[in-house]
Biopython code that builds the backbone (N, CA, C, O; Angstrom):
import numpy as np
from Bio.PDB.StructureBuilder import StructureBuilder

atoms = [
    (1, "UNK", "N", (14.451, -1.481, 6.084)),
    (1, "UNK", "CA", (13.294, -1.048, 5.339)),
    (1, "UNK", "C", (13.579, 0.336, 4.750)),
    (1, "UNK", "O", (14.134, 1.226, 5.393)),
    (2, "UNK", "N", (13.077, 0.484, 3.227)),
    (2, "UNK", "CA", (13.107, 1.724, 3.117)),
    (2, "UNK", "C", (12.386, 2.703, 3.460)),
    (2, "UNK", "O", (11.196, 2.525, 3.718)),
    (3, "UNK", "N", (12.980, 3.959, 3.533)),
    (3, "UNK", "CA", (12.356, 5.629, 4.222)),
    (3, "UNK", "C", (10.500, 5.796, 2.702)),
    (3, "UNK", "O", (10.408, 6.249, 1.561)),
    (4, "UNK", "N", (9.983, 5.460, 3.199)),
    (4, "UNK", "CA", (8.552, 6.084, 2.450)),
    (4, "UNK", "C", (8.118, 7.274, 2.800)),
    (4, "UNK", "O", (7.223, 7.329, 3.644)),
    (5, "UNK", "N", (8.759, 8.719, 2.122)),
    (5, "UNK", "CA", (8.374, 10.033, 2.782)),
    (5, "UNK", "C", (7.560, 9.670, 2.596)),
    (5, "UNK", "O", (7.359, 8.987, 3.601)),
    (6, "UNK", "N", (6.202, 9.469, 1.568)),
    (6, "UNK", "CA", (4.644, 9.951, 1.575)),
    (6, "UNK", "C", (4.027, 9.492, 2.462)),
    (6, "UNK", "O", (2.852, 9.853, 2.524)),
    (7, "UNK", "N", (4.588, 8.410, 3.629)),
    (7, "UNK", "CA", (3.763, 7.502, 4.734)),
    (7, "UNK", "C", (2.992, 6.928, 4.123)),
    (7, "UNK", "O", (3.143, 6.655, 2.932)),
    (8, "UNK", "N", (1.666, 6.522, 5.043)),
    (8, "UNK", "CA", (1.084, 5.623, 4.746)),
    (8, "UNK", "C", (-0.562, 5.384, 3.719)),
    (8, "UNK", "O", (-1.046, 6.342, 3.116)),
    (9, "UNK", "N", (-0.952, 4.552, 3.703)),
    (9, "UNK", "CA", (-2.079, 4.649, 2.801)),
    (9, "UNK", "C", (-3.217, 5.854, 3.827)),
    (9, "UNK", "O", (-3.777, 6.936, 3.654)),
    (10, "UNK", "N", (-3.104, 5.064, 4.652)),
    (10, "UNK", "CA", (-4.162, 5.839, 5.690)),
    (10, "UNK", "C", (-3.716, 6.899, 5.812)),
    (10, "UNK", "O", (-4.704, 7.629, 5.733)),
    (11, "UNK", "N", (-2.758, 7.583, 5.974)),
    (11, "UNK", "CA", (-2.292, 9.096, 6.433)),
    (11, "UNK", "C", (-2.748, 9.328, 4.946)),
    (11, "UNK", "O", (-3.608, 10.209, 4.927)),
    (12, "UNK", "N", (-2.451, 8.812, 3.631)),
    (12, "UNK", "CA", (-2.560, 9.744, 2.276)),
    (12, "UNK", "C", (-4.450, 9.778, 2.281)),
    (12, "UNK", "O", (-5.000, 10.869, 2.132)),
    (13, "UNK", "N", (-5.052, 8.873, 2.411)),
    (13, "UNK", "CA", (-6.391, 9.213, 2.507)),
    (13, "UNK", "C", (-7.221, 10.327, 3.255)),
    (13, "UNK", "O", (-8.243, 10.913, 2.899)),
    (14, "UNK", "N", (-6.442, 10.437, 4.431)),
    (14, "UNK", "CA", (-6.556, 11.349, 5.632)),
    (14, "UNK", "C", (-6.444, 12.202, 4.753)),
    (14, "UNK", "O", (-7.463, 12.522, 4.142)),
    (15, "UNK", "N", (-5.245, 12.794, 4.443)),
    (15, "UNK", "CA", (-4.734, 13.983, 3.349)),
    (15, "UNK", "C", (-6.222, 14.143, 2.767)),
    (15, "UNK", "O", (-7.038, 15.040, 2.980)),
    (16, "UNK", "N", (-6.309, 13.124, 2.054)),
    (16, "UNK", "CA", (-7.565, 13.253, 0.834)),
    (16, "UNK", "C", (-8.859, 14.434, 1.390)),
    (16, "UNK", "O", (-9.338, 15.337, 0.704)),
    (17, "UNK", "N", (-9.235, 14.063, 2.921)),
    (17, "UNK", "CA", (-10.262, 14.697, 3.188)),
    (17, "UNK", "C", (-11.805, 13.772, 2.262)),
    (17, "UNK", "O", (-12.656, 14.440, 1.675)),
    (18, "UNK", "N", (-11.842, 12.838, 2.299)),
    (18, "UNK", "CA", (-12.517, 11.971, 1.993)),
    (18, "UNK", "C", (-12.927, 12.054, 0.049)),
    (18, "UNK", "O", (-13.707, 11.441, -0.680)),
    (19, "UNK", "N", (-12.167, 12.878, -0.104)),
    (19, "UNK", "CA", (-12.116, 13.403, -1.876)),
    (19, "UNK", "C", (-11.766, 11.854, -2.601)),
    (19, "UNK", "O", (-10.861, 11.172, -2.121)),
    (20, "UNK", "N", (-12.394, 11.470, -3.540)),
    (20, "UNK", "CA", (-12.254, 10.022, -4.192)),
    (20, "UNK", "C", (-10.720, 9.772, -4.786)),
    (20, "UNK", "O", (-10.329, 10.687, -5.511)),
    (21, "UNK", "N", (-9.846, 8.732, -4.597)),
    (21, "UNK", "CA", (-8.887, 8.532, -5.224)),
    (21, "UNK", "C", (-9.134, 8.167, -6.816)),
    (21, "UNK", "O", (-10.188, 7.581, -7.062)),
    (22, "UNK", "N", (-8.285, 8.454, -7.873)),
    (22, "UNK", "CA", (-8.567, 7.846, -9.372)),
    (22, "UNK", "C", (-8.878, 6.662, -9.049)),
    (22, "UNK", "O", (-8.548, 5.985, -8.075)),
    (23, "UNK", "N", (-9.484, 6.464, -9.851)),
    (23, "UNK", "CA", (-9.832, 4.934, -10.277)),
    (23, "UNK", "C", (-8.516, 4.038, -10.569)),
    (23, "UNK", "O", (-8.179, 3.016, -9.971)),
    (24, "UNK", "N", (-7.759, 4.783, -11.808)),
    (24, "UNK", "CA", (-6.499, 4.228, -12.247)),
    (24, "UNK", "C", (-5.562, 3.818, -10.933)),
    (24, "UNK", "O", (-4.990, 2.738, -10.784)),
    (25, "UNK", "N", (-5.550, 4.721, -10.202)),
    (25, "UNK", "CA", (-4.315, 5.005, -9.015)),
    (25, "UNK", "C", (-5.047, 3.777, -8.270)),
    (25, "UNK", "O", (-4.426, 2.717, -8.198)),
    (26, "UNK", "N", (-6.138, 3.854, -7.798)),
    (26, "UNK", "CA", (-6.734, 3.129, -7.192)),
    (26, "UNK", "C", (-6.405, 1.562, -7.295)),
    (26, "UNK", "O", (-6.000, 0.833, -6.389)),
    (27, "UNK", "N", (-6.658, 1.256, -8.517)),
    (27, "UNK", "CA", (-6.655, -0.019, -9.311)),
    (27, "UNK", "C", (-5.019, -0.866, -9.388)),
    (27, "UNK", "O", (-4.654, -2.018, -9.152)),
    (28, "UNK", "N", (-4.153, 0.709, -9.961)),
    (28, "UNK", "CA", (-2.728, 0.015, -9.662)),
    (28, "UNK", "C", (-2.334, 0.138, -8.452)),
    (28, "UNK", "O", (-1.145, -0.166, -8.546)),
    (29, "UNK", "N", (-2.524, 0.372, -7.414)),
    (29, "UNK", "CA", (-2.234, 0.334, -6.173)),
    (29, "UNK", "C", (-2.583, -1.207, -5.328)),
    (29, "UNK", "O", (-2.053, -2.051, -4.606)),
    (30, "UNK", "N", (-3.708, -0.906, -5.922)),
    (30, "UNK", "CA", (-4.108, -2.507, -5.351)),
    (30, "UNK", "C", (-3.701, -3.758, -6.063)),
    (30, "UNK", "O", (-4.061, -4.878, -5.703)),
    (31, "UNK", "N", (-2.837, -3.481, -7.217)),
    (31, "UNK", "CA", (-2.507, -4.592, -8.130)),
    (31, "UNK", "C", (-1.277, -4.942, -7.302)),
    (31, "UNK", "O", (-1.043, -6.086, -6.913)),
    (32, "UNK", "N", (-0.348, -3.665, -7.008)),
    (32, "UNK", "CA", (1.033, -3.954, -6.252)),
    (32, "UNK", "C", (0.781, -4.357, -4.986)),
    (32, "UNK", "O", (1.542, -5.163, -4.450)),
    (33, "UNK", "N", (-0.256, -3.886, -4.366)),
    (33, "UNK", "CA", (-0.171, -4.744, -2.901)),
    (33, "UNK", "C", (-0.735, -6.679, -3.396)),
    (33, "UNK", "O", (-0.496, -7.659, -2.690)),
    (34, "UNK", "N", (-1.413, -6.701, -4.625)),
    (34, "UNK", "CA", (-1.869, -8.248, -4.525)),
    (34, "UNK", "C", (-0.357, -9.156, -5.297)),
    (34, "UNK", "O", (0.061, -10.314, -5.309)),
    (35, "UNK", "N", (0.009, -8.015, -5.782)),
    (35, "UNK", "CA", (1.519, -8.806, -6.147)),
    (35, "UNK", "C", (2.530, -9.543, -5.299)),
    (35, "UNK", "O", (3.030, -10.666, -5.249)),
    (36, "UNK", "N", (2.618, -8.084, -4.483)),
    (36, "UNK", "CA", (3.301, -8.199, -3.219)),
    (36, "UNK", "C", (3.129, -9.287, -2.501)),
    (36, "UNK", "O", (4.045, -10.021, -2.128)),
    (37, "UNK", "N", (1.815, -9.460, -2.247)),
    (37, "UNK", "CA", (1.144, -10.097, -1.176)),
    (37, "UNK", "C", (1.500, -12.164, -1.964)),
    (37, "UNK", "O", (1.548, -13.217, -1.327)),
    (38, "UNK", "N", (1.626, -11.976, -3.134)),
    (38, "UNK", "CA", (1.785, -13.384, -3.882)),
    (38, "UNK", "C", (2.729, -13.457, -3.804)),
    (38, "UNK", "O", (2.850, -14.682, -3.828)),
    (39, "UNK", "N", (3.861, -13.004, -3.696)),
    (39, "UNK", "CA", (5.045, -13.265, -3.827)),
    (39, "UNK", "C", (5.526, -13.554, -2.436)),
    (39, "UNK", "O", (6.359, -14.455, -2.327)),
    (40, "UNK", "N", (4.926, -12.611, -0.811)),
    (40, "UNK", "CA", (5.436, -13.473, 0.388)),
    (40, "UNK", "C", (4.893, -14.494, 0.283)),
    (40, "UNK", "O", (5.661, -15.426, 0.521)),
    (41, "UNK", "N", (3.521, -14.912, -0.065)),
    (41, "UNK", "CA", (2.537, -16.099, -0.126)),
    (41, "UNK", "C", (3.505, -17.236, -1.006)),
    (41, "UNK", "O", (3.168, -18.417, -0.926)),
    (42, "UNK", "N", (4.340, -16.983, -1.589)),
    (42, "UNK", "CA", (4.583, -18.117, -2.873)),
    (42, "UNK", "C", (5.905, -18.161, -1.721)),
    (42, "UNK", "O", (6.642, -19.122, -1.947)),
    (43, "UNK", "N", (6.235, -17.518, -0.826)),
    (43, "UNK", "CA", (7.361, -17.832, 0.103)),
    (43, "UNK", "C", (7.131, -18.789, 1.493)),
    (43, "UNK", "O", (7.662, -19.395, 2.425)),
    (44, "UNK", "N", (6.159, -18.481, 0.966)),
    (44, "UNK", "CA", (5.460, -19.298, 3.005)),
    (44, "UNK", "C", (5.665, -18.642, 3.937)),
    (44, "UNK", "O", (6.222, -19.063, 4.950)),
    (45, "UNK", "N", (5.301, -17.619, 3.791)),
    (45, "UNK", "CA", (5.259, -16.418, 4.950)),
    (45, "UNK", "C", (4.025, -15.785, 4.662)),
    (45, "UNK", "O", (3.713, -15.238, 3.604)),
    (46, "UNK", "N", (3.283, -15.915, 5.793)),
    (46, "UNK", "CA", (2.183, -15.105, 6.238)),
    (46, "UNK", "C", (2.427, -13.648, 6.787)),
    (46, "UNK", "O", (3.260, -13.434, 7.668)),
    (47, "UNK", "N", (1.511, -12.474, 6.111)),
    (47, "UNK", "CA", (1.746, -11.083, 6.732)),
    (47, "UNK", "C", (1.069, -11.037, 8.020)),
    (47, "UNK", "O", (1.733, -10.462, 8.882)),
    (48, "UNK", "N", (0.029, -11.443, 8.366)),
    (48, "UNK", "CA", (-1.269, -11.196, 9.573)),
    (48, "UNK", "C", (-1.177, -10.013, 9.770)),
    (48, "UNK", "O", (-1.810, -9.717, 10.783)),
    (49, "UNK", "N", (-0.642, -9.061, 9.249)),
    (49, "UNK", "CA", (-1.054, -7.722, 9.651)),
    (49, "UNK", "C", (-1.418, -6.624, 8.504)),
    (49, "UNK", "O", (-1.251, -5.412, 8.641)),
    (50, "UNK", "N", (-1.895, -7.204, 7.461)),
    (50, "UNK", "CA", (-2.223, -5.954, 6.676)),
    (50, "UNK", "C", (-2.858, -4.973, 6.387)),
    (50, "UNK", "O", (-3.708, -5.499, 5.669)),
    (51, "UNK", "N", (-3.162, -3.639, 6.402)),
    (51, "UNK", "CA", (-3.737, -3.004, 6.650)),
    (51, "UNK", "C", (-3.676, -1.623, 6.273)),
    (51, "UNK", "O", (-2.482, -1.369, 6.116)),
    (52, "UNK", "N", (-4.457, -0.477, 6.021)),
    (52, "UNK", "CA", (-3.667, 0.713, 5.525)),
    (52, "UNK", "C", (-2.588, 1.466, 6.164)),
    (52, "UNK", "O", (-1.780, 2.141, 5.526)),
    (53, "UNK", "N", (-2.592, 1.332, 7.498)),
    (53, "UNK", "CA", (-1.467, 1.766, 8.884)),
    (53, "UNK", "C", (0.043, 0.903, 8.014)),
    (53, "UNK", "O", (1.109, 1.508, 7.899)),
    (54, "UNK", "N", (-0.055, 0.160, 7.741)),
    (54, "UNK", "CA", (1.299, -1.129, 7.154)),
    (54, "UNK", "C", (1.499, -0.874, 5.435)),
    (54, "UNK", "O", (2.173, -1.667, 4.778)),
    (55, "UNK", "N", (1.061, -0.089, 5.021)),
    (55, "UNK", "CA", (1.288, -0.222, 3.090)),
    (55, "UNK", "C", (1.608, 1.396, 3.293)),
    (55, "UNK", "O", (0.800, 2.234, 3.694)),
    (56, "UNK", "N", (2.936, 1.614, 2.932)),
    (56, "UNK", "CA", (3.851, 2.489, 2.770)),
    (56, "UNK", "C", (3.885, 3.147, 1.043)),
    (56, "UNK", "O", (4.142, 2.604, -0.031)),
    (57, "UNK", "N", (3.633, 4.055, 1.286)),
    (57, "UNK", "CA", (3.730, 5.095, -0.185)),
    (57, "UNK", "C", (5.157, 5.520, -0.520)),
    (57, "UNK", "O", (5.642, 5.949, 0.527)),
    (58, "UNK", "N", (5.833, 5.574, -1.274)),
    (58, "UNK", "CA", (7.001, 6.611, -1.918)),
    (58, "UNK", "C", (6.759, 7.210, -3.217)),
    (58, "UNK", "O", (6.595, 6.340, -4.072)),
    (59, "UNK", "N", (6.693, 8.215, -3.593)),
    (59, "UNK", "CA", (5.832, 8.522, -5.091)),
    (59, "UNK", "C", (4.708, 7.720, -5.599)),
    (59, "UNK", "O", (4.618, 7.458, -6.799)),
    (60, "UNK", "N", (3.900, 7.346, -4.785)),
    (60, "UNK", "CA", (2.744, 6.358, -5.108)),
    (60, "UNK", "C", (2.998, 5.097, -5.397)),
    (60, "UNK", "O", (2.060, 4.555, -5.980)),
    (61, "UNK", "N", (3.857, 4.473, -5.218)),
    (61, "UNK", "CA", (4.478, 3.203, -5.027)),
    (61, "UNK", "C", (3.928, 2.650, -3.505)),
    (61, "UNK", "O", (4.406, 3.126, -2.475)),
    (62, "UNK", "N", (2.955, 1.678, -3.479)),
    (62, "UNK", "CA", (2.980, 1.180, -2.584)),
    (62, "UNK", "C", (3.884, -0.059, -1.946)),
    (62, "UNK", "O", (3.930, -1.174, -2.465)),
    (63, "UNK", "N", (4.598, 0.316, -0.730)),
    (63, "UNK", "CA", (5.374, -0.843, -0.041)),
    (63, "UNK", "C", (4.541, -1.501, 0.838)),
    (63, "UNK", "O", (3.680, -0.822, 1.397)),
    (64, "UNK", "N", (4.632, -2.969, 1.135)),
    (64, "UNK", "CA", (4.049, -3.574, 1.976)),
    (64, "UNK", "C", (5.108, -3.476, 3.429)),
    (64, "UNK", "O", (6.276, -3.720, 3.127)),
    (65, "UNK", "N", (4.951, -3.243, 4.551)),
    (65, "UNK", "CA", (5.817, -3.789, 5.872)),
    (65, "UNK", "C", (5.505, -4.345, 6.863)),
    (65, "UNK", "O", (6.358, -4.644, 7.699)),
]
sb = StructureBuilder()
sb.init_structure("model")
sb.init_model(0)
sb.init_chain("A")
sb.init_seg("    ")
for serial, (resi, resn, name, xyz) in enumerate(atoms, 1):
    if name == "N":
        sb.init_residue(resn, " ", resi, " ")
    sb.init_atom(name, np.array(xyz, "f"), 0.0, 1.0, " ", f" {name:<3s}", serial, name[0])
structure = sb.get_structure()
């Protein structure tokens, strides 16, 4: 797996201090995790664990693990 300095969704929200994420950021963030998420799905692999603790940041790139 790759190294995600920025950690995780939840640690970057934490960061936030409950301050609103963009909308934009918001929106493409969640586009790459539903991508993500179609592409193990179109594999036949189930995640059962997804969650903000599991979606990994690197320059705002979200990774699924």
């Amino acid at each position: 797996m790759e190294y995600a300095k920025d950690g995780s969704v939840r640690q970057f929200l934490t960061k936030r201090q409950n301050r609103l994420v963009p909308l934009k950021l918001a929106i493409r963030q969640a586009l790459v995790v539903a991508r993500g998420m179609a592409c193990v799905h179109g594999l036949e692999f189930i995640h059962q664990d997804l969650k903000s603790d599991n979606l990994l940041i690197n320059f705002y790139q979200t990774k699924d693990c």
